[in-house]
C-alpha positions in Angstrom: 20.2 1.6 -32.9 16.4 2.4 -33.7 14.4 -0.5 -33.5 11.0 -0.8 -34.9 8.0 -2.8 -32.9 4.6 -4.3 -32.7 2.9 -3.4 -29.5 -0.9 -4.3 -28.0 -1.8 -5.4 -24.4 -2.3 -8.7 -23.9 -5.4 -9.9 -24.9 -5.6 -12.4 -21.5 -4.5 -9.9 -19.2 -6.2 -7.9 -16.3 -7.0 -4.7 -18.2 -8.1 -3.6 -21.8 -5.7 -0.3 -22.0 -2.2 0.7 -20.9 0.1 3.3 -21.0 4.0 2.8 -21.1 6.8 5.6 -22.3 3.8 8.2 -23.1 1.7 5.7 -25.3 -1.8 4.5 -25.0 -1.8 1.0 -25.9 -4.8 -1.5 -26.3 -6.2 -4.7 -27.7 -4.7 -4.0 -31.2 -1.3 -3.8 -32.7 0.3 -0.7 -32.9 3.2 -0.4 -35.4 5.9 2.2 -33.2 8.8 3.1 -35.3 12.7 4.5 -35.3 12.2 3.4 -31.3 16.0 3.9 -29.0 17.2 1.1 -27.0 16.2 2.4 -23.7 12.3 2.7 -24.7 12.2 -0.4 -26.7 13.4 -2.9 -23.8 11.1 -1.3 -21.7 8.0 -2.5 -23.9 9.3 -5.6 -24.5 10.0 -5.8 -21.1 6.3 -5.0 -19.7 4.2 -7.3 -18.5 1.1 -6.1 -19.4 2.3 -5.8 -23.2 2.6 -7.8 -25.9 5.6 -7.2 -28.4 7.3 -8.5 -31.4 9.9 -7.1 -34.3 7.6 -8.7 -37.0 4.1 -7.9 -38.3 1.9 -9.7 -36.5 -0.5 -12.7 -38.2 -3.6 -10.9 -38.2 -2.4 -7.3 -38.2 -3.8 -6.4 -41.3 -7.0 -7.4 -40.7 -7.8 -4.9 -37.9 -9.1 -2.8 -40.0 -11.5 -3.3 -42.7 -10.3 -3.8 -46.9 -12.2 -1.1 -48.4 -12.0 -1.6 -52.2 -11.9 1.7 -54.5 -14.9 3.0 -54.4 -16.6 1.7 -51.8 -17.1 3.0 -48.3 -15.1 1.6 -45.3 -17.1 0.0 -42.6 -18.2 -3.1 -41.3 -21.1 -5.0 -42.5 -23.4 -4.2 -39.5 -25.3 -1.2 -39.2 -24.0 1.4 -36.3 -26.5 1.4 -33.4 -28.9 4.5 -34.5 -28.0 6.3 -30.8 -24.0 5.8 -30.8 -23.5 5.2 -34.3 -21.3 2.4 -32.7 -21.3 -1.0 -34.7 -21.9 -4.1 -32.5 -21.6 -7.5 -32.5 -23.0 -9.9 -34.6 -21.7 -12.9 -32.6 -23.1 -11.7 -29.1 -26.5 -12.2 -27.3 -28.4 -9.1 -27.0 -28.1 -9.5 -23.1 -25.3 -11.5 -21.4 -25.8 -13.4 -18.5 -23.3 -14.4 -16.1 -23.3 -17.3 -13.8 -23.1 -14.8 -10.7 -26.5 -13.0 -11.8 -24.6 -10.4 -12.9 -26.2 -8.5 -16.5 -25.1 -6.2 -19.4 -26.7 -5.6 -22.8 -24.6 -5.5 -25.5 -25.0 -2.1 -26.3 -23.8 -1.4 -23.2 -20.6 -3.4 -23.6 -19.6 -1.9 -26.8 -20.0 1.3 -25.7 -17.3 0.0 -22.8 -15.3 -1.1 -25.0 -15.2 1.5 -27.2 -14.3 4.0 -24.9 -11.5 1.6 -23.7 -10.4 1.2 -27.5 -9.8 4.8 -27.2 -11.0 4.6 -31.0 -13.0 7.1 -32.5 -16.4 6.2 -33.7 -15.1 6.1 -37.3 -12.3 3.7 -36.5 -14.4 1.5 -34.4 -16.5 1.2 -37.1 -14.0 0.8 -39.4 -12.1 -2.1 -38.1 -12.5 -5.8 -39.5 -15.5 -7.3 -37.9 -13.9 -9.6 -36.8 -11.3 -7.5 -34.6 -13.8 -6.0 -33.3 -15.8 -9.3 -32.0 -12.3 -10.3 -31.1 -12.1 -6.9 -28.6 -15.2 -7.7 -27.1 -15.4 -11.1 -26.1 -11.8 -10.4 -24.7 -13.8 -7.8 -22.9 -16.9 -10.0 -22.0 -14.5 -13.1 -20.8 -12.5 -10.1 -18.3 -15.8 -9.4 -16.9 -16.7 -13.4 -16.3 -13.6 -13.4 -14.7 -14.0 -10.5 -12.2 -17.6 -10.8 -11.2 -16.3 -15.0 -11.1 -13.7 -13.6 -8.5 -16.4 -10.9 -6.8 -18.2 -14.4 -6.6 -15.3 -16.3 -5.0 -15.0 -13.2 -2.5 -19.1 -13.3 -1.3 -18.7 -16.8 -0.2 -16.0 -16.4 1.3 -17.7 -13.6 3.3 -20.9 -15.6 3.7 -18.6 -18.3 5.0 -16.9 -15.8 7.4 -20.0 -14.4 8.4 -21.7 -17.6 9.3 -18.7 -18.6 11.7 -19.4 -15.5 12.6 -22.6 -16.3 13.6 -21.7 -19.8 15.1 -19.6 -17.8 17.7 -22.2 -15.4 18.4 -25.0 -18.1 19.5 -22.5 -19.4 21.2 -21.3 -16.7 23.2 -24.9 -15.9 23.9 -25.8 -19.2 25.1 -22.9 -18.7 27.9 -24.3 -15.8 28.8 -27.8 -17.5 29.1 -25.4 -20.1 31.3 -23.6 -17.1 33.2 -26.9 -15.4 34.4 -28.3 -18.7 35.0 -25.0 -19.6 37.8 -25.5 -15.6 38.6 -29.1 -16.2 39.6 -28.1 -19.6 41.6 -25.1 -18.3 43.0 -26.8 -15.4 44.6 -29.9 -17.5 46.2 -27.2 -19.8 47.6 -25.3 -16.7 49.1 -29.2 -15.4 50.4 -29.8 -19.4 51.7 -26.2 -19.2 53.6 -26.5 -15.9 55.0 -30.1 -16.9 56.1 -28.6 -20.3 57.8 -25.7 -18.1 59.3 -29.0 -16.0 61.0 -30.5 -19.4 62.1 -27.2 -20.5 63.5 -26.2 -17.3 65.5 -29.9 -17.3 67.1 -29.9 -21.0 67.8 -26.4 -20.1 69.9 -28.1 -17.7 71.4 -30.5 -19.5 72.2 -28.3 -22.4 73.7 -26.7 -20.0 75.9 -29.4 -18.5 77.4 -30.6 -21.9 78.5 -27.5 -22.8 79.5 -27.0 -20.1 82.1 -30.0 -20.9 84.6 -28.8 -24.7 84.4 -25.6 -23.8 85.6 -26.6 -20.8 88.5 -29.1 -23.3 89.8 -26.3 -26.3 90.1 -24.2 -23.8 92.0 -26.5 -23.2 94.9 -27.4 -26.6 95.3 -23.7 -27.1 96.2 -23.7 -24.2 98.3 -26.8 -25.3 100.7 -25.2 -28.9 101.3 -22.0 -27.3 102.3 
């Protein structure tokens, strides 16, 4: 039974795009109709999607009312190098906590080239779709350079245990030459004392030998 949806990705999710059963999908609705079974549980059943069988609240205010006569647009003038409209809501710069900077020209253009919109219908959706694309856009980037964040300390926490380790394991090594260095003028002190010892033997014995040929001939003559 053909089944008719409303597909976007989800505006709180990890990415701004997504492709599922040969469809680009993004921060907007898209209306998909005369859909099988098999390719409509499959959207409903993605996680990275958002789905539902009625229109939306909001879905036809993506794009700009244009009454007769009148030319579509938004009510901001395109940037004179893109022809991209911007944001009326957003700081010419935006700073993040981490340090981390991007003009806003440079986030629109992100974001338009994430839309996968042409120029005309980025220009031509509601304003306040489009401010509604890009602070999903700036709040995904808070969140990853918050993350990339989370990730340097943990280095700079790795590395300074890291370090830790190090001075210790060079301060052994100050100990291990030290006993090196004491152990060997022990072994050159003992080897020294073994010379002193084996001379002072001979020495003994030398004296020892005169001593005892002399008390022999005494006993000889008063036999």
């Amino acid at each position: 039974m053909a089944k008719n949806l409303y597909v976007r990705v989800k505006p709180k999710g990890p990415v701004t795009t997504f492709h599922r059963c040969g469809i680009k999908f993004g921060l907007l609705w898209v209306p998909l109709t005369d859909l099988d079974d098999a390719t409509a549980e499959r959207l409903e059943n993605e996680q990275m999607l958002e789905t539902s069988e009625e229109k939306p609240e909001g879905f036809d205010d993506q794009v700009e009312e244009t009454p007769a006569g009148e030319a579509a647009g938004s009510t901001l003038t395109p940037d004179a190098e893109t022809g991209l409209v911007g944001s009326g809501l957003l700081p010419s710069l935006i700073r993040y906590d981490t340090g981390f900077e991007i003009t806003l020209g440079d986030l629109v253009q992100e974001v338009h080239t994430a839309s996968g919109l042409s120029v005309g219908d980025w220009n031509d959706l509601a304003d306040q779709a489009r401010e509604t694309l890009l602070q999903v856009y700036v709040d995904q980037l808070n969140k990853h350079h918050d993350e990339m964040a989370a990730l340097f300390k943990d280095l700079k926490d790795v590395e300074t245990v890291r370090d830790g380790l190090q001075d210790k394991v060079n301060e052994l090594d100050s100990q291990v030459g030290k006993l090196q260095g004491e152990v060997t003028t022990l072994e050159s002190e003992l080897k020294k004392a073994q010379g002193e010892l084996i001379a002072a033997n001979e020495k003994l014995a030398a004296t020892a030998q005169p001593a005892a040929a002399a008390k022999t001939t005494t006993k000889a003559k008063a036999k």
